[in-house]
PALUM-452257 format. One record per residue (C-alpha): residue number from 1; chain; x, y, z negated. Coordinates in nm, 3 decimals. Each point is the difference from the previous one (the first is absolute). Example, Ala and Ser with C-alpha at 12.3 -4.5 7.8 and 13.67 -1.06 7.14 Angstrom:
BEGIN
<pt 1 "A" <1.230 -0.450 -0.780>>
<pt 2 "A" <0.137 0.344 0.066>>
This chain:
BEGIN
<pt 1 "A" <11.076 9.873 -12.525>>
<pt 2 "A" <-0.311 -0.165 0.140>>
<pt 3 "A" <0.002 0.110 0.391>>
<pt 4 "A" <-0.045 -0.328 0.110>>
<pt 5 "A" <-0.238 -0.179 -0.206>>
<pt 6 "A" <-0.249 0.321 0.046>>
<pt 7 "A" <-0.049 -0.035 0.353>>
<pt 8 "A" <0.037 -0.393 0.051>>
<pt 9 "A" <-0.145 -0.249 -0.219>>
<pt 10 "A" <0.165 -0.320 0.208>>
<pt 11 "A" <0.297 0.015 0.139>>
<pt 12 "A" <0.144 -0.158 0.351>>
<pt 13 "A" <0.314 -0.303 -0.027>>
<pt 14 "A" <0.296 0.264 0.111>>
<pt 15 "A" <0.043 0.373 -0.020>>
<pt 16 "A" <0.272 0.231 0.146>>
<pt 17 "A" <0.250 0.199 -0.147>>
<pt 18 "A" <0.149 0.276 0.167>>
<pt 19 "A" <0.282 0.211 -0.119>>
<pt 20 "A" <0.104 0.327 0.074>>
<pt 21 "A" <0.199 0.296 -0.032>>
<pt 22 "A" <-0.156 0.181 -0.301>>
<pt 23 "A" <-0.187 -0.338 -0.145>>
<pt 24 "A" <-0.208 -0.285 0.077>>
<pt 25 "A" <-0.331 -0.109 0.161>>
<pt 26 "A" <-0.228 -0.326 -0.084>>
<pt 27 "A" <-0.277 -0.120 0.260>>
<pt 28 "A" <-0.254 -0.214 -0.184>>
<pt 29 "A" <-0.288 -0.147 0.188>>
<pt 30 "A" <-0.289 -0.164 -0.146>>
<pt 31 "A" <-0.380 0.047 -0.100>>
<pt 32 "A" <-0.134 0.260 -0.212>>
<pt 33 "A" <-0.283 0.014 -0.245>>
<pt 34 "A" <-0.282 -0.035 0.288>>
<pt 35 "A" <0.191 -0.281 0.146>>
<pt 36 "A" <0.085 0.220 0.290>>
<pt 37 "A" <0.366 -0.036 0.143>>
<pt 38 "A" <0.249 0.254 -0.099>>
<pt 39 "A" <0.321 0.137 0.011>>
<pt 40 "A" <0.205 0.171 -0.281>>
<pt 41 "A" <0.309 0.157 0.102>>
<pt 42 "A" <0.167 0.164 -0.283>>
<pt 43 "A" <0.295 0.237 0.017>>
<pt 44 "A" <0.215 0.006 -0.358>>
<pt 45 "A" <0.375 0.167 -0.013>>
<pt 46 "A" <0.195 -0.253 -0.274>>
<pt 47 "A" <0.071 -0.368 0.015>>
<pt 48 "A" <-0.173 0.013 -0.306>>
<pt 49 "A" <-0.345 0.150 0.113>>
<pt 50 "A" <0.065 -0.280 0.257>>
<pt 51 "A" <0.042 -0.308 -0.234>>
<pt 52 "A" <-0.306 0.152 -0.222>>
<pt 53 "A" <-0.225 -0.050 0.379>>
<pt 54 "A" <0.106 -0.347 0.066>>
<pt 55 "A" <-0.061 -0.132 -0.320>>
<pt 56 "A" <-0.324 0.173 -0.020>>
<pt 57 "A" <-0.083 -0.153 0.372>>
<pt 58 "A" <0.096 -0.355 -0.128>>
<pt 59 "A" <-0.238 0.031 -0.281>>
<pt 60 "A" <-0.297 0.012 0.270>>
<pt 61 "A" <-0.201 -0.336 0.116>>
<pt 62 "A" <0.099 -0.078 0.364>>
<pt 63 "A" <-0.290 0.056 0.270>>
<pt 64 "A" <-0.187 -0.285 0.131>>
């Protein structure tokens, strides 16, 4: 899964985690390729799918 990494290129300090009744949501904010601010918010339905996100997300550089 690569959600996050193709629409943000740097990634903000903290992201959010929110957890519902059918699965999971991750907010990611950060800067894209353009060095535009973004938001990714990315809706998966295992813990798995979930764990796959974060680690992908704490691969990214951090935004300036």
């Amino acid at each position: 899964m690569s959600a996050i990494t193709e629409k943000l290129s740097k990634v903000n300090e903290s992201f959010t985690v929110n957890r519902y009744d059918n699965g999971f949501m991750i907010e990611v904010g950060g800067r894209d390729e353009e060095n535009d601010w973004k938001t990714a918010k990315v809706i998966v339905g295992t813990e798995e799918e979930l764990i796959e996100l974060i680690q992908e997300t704490l691969t990214l550089p951090l935004a300036d």
